[in-house]
C-alpha positions as CSV (number, residue, x, y, z in Angstrom):
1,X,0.0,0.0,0.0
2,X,1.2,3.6,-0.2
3,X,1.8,5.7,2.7
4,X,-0.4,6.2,5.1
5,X,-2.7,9.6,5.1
6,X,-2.3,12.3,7.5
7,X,-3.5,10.9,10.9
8,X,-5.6,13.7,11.7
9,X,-7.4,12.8,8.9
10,X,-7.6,8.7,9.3
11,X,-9.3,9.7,12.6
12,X,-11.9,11.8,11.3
13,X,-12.4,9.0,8.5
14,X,-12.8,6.6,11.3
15,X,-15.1,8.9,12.9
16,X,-17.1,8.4,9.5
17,X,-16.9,4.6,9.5
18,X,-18.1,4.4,13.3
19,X,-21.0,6.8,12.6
20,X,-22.2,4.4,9.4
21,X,-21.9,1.6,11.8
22,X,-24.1,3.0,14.6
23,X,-26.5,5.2,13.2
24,X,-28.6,5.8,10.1
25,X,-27.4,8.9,8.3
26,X,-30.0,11.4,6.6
27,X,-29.3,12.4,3.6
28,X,-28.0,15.4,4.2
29,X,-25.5,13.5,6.7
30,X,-24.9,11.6,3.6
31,X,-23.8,14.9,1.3
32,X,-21.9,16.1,3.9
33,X,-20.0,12.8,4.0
34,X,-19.8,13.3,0.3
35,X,-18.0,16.6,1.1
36,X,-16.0,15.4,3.3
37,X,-14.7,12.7,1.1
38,X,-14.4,14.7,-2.1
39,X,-12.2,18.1,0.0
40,X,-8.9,16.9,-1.2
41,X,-7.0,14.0,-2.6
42,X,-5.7,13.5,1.1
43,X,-9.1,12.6,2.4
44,X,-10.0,10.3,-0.3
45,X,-7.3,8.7,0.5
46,X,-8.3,8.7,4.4
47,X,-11.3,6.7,2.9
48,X,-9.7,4.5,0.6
49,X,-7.2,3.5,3.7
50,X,-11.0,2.2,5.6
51,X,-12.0,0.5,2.3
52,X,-9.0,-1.7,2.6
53,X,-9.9,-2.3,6.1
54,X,-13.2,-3.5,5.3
55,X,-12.0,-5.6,2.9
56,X,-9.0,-7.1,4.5
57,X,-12.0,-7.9,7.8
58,X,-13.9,-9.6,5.3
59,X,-16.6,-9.3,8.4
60,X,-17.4,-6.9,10.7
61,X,-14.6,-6.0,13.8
62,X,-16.0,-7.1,17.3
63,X,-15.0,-3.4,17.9
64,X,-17.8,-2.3,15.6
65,X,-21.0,-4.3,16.0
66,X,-23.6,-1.6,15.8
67,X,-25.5,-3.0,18.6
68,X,-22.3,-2.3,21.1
69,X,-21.5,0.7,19.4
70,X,-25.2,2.0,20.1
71,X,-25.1,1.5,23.6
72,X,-21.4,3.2,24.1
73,X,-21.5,6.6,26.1
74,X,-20.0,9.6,23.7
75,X,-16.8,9.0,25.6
76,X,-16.2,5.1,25.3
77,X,-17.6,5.7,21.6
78,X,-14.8,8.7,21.4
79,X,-12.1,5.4,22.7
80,X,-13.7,3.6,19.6
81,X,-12.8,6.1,17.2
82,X,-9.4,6.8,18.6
83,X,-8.5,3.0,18.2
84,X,-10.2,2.6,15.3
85,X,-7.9,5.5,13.6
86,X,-4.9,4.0,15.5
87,X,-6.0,0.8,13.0
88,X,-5.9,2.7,9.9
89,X,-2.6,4.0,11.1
90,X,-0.7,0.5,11.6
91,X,-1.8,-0.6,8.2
92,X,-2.7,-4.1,6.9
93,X,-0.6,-6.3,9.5
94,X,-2.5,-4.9,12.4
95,X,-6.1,-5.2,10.6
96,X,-5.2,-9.1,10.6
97,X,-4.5,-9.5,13.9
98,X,-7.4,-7.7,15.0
99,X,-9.3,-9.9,13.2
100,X,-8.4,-12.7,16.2
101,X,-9.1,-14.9,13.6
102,X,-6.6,-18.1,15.4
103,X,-4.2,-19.1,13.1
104,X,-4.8,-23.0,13.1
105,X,-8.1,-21.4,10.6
106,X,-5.7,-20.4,8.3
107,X,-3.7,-23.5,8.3
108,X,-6.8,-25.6,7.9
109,X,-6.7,-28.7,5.9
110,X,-10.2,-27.4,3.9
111,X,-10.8,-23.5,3.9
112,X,-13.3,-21.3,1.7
113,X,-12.9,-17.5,1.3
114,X,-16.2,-15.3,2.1
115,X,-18.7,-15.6,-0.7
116,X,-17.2,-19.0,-1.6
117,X,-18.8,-22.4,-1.5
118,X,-17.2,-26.1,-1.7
119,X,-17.7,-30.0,-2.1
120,X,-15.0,-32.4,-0.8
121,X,-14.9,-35.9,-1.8
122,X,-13.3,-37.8,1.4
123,X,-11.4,-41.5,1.1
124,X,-14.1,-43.4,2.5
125,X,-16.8,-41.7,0.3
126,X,-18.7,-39.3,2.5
127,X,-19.4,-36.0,0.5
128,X,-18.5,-33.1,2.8
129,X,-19.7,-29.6,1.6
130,X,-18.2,-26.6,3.3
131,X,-20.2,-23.1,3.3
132,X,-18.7,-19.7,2.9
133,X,-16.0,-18.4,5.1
134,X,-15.5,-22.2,6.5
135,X,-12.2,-24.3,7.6
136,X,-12.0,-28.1,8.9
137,X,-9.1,-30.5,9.2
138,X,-9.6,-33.9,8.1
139,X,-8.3,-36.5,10.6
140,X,-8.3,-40.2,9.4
141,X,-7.1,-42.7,11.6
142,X,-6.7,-46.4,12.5
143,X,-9.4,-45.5,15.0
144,X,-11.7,-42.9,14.1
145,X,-12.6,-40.8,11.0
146,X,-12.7,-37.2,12.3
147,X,-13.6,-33.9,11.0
148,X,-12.6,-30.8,13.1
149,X,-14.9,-27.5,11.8
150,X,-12.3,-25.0,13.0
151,X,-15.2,-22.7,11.6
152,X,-18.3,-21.9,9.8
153,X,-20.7,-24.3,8.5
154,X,-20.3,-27.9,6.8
155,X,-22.9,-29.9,5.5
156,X,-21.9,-33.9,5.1
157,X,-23.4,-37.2,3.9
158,X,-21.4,-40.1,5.4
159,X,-19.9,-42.5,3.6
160,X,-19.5,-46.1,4.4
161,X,-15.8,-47.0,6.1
162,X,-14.5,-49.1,3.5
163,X,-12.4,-50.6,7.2
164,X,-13.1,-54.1,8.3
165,X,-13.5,-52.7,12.0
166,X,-15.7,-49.7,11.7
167,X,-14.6,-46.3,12.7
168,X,-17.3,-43.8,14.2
169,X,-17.5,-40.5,12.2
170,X,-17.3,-37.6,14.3
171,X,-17.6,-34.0,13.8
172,X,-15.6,-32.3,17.0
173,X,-16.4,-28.8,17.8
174,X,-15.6,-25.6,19.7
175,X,-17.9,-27.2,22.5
176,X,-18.3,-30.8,21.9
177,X,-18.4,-33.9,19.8
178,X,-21.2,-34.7,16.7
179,X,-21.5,-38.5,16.4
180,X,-23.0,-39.7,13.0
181,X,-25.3,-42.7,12.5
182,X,-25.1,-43.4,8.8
183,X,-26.6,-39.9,8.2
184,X,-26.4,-36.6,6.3
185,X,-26.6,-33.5,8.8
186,X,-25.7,-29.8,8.9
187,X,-23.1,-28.6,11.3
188,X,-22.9,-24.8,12.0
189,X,-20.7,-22.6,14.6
190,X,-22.6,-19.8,15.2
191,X,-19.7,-18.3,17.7
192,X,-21.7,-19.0,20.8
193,X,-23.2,-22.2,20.0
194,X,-23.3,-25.5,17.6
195,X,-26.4,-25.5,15.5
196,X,-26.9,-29.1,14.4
197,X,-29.5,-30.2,12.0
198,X,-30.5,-33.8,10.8
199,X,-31.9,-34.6,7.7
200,X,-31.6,-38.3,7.2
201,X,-31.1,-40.9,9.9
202,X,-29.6,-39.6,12.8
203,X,-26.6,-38.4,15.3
204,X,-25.5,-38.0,18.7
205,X,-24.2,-34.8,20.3
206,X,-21.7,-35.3,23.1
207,X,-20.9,-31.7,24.5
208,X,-17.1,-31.1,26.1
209,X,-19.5,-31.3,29.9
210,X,-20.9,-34.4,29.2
211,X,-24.2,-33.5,28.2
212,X,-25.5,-36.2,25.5
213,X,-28.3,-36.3,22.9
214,X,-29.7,-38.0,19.9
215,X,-31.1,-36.5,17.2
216,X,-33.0,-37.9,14.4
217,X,-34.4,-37.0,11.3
218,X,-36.2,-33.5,11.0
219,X,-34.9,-32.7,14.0
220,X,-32.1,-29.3,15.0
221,X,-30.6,-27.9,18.5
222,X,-28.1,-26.0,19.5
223,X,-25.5,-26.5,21.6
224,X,-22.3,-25.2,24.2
225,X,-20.7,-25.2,27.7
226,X,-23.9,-25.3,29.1
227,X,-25.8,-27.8,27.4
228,X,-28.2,-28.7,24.6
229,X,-31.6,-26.9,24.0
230,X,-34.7,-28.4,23.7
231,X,-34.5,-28.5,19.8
232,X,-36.9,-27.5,17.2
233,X,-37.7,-29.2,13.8
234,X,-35.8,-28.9,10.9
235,X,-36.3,-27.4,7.6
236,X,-34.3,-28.4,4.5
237,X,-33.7,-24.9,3.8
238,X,-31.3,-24.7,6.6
239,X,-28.6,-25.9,3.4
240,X,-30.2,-24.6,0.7
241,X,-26.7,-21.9,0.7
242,X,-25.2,-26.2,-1.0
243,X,-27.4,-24.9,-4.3
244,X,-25.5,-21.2,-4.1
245,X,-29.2,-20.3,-2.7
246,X,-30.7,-18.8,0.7
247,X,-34.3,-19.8,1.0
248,X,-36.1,-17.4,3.2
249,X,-39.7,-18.4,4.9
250,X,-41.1,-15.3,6.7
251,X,-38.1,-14.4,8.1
252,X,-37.2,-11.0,9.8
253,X,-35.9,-8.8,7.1
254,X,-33.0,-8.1,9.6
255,X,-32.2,-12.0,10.0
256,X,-32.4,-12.0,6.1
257,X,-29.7,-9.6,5.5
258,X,-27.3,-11.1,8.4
259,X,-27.2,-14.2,6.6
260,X,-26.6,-12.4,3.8
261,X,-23.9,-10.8,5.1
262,X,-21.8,-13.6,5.6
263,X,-21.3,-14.0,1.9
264,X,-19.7,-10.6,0.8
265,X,-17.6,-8.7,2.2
266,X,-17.6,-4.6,4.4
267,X,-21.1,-4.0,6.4
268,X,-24.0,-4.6,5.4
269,X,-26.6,-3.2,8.0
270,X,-30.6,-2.9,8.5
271,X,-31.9,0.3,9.5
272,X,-34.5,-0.7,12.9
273,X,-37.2,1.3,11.2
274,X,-37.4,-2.0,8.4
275,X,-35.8,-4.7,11.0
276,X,-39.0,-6.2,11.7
277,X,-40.8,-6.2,7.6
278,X,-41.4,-10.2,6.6
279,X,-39.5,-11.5,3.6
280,X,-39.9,-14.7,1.8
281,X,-38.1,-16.1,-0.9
282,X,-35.0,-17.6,-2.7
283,X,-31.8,-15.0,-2.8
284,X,-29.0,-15.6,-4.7
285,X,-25.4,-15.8,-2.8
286,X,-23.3,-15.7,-5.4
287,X,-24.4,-12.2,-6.3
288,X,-25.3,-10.9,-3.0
289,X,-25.4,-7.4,-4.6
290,X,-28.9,-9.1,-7.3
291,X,-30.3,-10.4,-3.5
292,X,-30.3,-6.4,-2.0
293,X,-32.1,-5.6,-5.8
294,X,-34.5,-8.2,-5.4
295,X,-35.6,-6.7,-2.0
296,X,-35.6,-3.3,-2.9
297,X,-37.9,-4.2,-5.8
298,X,-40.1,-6.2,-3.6
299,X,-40.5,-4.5,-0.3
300,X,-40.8,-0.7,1.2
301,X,-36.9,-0.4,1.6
302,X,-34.0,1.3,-0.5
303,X,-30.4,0.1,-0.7
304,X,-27.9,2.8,0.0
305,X,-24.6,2.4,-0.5
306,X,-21.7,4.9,0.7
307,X,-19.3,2.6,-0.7
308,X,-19.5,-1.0,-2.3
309,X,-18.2,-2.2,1.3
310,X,-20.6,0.0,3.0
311,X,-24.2,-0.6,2.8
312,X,-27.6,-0.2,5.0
313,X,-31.0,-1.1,3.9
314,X,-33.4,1.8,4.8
315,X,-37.2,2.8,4.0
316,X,-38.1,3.9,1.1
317,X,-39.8,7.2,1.5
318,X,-43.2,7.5,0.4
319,X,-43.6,8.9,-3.3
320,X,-39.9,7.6,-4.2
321,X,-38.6,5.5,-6.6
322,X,-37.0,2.5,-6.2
323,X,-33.0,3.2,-6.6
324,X,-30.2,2.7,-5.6
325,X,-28.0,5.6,-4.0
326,X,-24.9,5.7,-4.9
C-alpha cells in the first residue's frame, strides 16, 4: 500500500466509519459525508485506507458491531474512534491481527474464502460440503474418521468406512463432539453455540461437559458449555446456501440480511425502522449485490450504498422510486 494519510485525517475518517456503523445517516448526513470525502486528494485517500480495512475484515470488527456501538456513552464511543484510527494508522498487519481470527483457521486442511462455497470428496466416500468463510481439518485414523470444523458451517453425507472394523465419524467442535449414525446432517458454529440439524437418519451430540443427545431425522438444536436446548424441527432450507441459494420463509428482514452478510464482504446493515418487515423467498449468494435488488424491488426499503463495502437497507420514503444511491 502507499503511505499512510495524515493521521488527523484517518481519525476523522474513522469517525465516519463508526458513525455508518451506529447510526442511520440522513441524507443530508450523507452529502456532507460526500464533502467530506471529495475536499482533497488527502481525504479520499483517508477513505480508501477504511475500504481496505473493510476488505482485509472480510466481516465486521468485534470493535464495531452496531448494537455495542449503540449503547457506548459519547466517551467510550470517542475510545472507539481513537483505536479505530490507530488501526488505519498501523496498516494491513494490524487489521489481521485484529481480526483474532486463530491461526490453526488459516492453516486448515479445507478452507473457503467469504462468498465461496465447496464440495470435498473424502477416502471413505462421505461428501463433505463446506459453506462460505468455512475451515475443517480432516483427521483419518486407525481408529476414528474425524472432521474438526475450525469454523463456519459444513454440511456432510457419510460415507460407508471401506475398514473391516468400523470407525465412528465424528464431527468435533468448539464445544463438543457430533457422532453420525449413517446420516447426512448440517453442522454450523454460530460463535456462541453449535447449530446441528439432521436430515436423514440420525446423530449423537456429546458436548465437552458431558451432556449427551440424539437426534434424528427432522430434528435441530443447539449447543455449548452449558448444554443442549430443547430443539426444534428442521427445515431443509437450513442448506439450501449447498445450491448457491438462501431460502427465506417469513423471516425478519434483519435476519435475512445477516445471513446475507456472511457472503460478501464490508457492512451490510438494517436500519431498525425495516428490522422487523417479513420476507420470503430464494436469494441468490453468489451475487449478494442481485439479492439487495431483489428486496428493494419487492419490499418498502432502499439500498444505500456509501461505498461498495458500505451498505444499509433503509425505507423507502413515500412517493420515491426504487433506486439505488450511490
Amino acid at each position: 500500500m502507499s503511505a499512510a494519510p495524515d493521521p488527523a485525517l484517518l481519525e476523522e475518517a474513522a469517525g465516519w466509519l463508526v458513525r455508518f456503523q451506529s447510526e442511520t445517516l440522513s441524507p443530508s448526513d450523507l452529502a456532507a459525508f460526500e464533502r467530506w470525502r471529495g475536499r482533497s486528494a488527502a481525504h479520499a485517500a483517508a477513505w480508501r485506507r477504511v475500504e481496505a480495512m473493510l476488505r482485509g475484515f472480510g466481516q465486521v470488527p468485534p470493535a464495531l458491531g452496531a448494537r455495542a456501538l449503540r449503547q457506548l456513552e459519547r466517551p467510550a464511543r470517542r475510545q472507539v474512534v481513537r483505536a479505530v484510527a490507530g488501526l488505519l494508522v498501523a496498516g494491513p498487519a494490524a487489521w489481521l491481527a485484529w481480526r483474532e481470527l486463530p491461526w490453526r483457521e488459516w492453516r486448515a486442511d479445507v478452507r473457503t474464502a467469504i462468498g465461496e462455497q465447496r464440495q470435498v470428496l473424502l477416502a471413505d466416500g462421505t461428501r463433505l460440503w463446506l459453506n462460505t468463510a468455512t475451515a475443517v481439518d480432516i483427521l483419518y485414523s486407525a481408529r476414528q474418521r474425524l472432521v474438526w470444523l475450525r469454523a463456519g458451517e459444513i454440511l456432510l453425507a457419510t460415507g460407508t468406512d471401506p475398514e473391516p472394523q468400523a470407525r465412528p465419524f465424528l464431527v468435533r467442535t468448539a464445544f463438543g463432539t457430533v457422532r453420525a449414525l449413517g446420516t447426512r446432517f448440517m453442522v454450523r458454529d454460530a460463535g456462541r453455540a453449535i447449530q446441528v440439524a439432521v436430515f436423514e437418519d440420525a446423530v449423537e451430540i456429546l458436548t465437552s461437559a458431558d451432556a449427551r443427545r440424539r437426534l434424528h431425522a427432522g430434528q435441530q438444536a443447539r449447543f455449548n458449555a452449558d448444554g443442549i436446548d430443547p430443539g426444534q424441527a428442521a427445515d431443509a432450507a437450513l442448506v439450501s446456501w449447498e445450491h448457491g441459494m438462501l431460502a427465506a420463509r417469513d423471516w425478519r428482514l434483519a435476519d435475512l440480511l445477516a445471513e446475507l452478510a456472511r457472503y460478501r464482504r464490508g457492512f451490510l446493515r438494517c436500519d431498525p425502522e425495516v428490522a422487523g418487515l417479513r420476507v420470503s423467498g430464494a436469494f441468490p449468494l453468489a451475487d449478494t449485490d442481485a439479492s439487495l435488488r431483489l428486496l428493494e424491488k419487492t419490499l418498502p426499503v432502499r439500498i444505500q450504498r456509501v461505498t461498495p463495502y458500505w451498505v444499509t437497507v433503509v425505507a423507502r420514503q413515500p412517493g420515491s422510486e426504487t433506486a439505488v444511491t450511490n
